[in-house]
Steps between C-alpha positions, in 0.01 A plus 500: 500500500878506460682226673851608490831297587846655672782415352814592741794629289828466792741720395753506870519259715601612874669388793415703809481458872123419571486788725404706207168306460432373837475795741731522834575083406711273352833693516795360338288256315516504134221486247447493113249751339452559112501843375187454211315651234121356452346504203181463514320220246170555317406850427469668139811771619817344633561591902756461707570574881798624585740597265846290611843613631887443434651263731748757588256745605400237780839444632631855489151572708649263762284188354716236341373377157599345248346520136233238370422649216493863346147633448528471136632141559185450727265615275615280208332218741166623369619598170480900594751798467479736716368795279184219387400578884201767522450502890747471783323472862755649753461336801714826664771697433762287671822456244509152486137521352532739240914533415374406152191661442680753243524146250106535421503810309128424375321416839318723710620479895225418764589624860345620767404880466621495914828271443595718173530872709590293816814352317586833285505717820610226793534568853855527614395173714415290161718665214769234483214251405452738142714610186304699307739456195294172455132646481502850489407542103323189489118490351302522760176442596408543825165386684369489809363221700377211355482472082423262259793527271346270222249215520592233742753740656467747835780652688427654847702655776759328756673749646757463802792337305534820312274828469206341303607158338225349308427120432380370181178267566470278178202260428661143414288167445583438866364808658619857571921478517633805677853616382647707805549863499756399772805346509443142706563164472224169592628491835340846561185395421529130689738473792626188618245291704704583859392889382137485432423519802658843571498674182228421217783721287886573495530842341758596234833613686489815223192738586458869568141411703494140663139541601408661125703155381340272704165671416578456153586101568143471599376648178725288286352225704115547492537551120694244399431122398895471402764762663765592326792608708731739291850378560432079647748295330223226368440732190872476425358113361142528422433581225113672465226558775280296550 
């Protein structure tokens, strides 16, 4: 069996009030989050999730970021270009996860067949979230449900941040780690101790469906021997998983 490693890629790092991540708490606090591409260690093909976004992007979108690292930069950290990438796993369709997708001009796209026609035709409600510039002639290929992409590597649905968001379950020499198809931080998935007693969870501030979301959480959770939350700041440092 294929035991794969993650090796996070930051490419923006943020500074937002923690409202975004923590719903209905923590106003006027700040936090740090990492905008990331993951590329994903071990198999024959070379994957990534996500496919990285310009700093300025972020900020204009009302997130303040300032550049780490280009994606091109990024991927010189494991000796890669961006056209030596064959797959790209879309988490969604949200800009600051696939500004840069047009860069890997020999990959084929994986999305969600659901988050793909959900994001090309929005509701009024959710159509700020998209720019269709960014994806729309893109190489998809959609699935739906749960897939094994390649050996060692699954994605499956977690909807309720966006339409159909999908997580990326990859088998490490640790166990199962679970890449979110959700944008979170490790505070989500373990409130402080004066919490626990109230709320096993604190959803995502950004969702469309908090009870699809937190549904999703508990997915992420039962699968997972190490969760990966898409935007904490700890990957900003470490530098592969496990």
């Amino acid at each position: 069996m294929c035991k794969c490693s993650i090796r996070p890629l930051p490419i923006n790092r943020l500074t937002i009030d923690k409202s975004y991540m923590t719903y209905l708490m923590n106003f006027g606090q700040k936090i740090t989050c990492g905008t990331y591409i993951w590329y994903i260690e071990g198999p024959e093909e070379n994957i990534i999730v996500d496919a990285g976004c310009p700093a300025e992007l972020q900020t204009r979108g009302g997130f303040p970021a300032e550049q780490i690292a280009s994606s091109d930069k990024a991927l010189k950290k494991v000796n890669l270009k961006p056209e030596d990438i064959d797959i790209v796993i879309l988490t969604h369709l949200h800009t600051d996860h696939c500004a840069d997708a047009y860069k890997y001009t020999n990959a084929r796209f994986i999305i969600q067949k659901e988050e793909l026609e959900s994001a090309l035709n929005p509701h009024p409600a959710i159509a700020y979230m998209f720019n269709k510039k960014y994806f729309e002639k893109l190489n998809f290929e959609t699935i739906n449900g749960e897939e094994e992409i390649t050996e060692g590597i699954r994605v499956f649905p977690t909807p309720g941040h966006s339409p159909c968001g999908q997580s990326v379950e990859v088998d490490t020499a640790l166990g199962k780690a679970v890449i979110t198809g959700f944008c979170c931080v490790r505070e989500n998935f373990e409130p402080p101790e004066r919490m626990r007693r109230i709320f096993h969870f604190i959803l995502p501030g950004i969702h469309i469906n908090m009870m699809q979301l937190y549904e999703s959480m508990v997915k992420v959770e039962e699968r997972a021997d190490i969760i990966v939350p898409l935007h904490d700041q700890e990957y900003l440092k470490k530098k592969s998983i496990p």
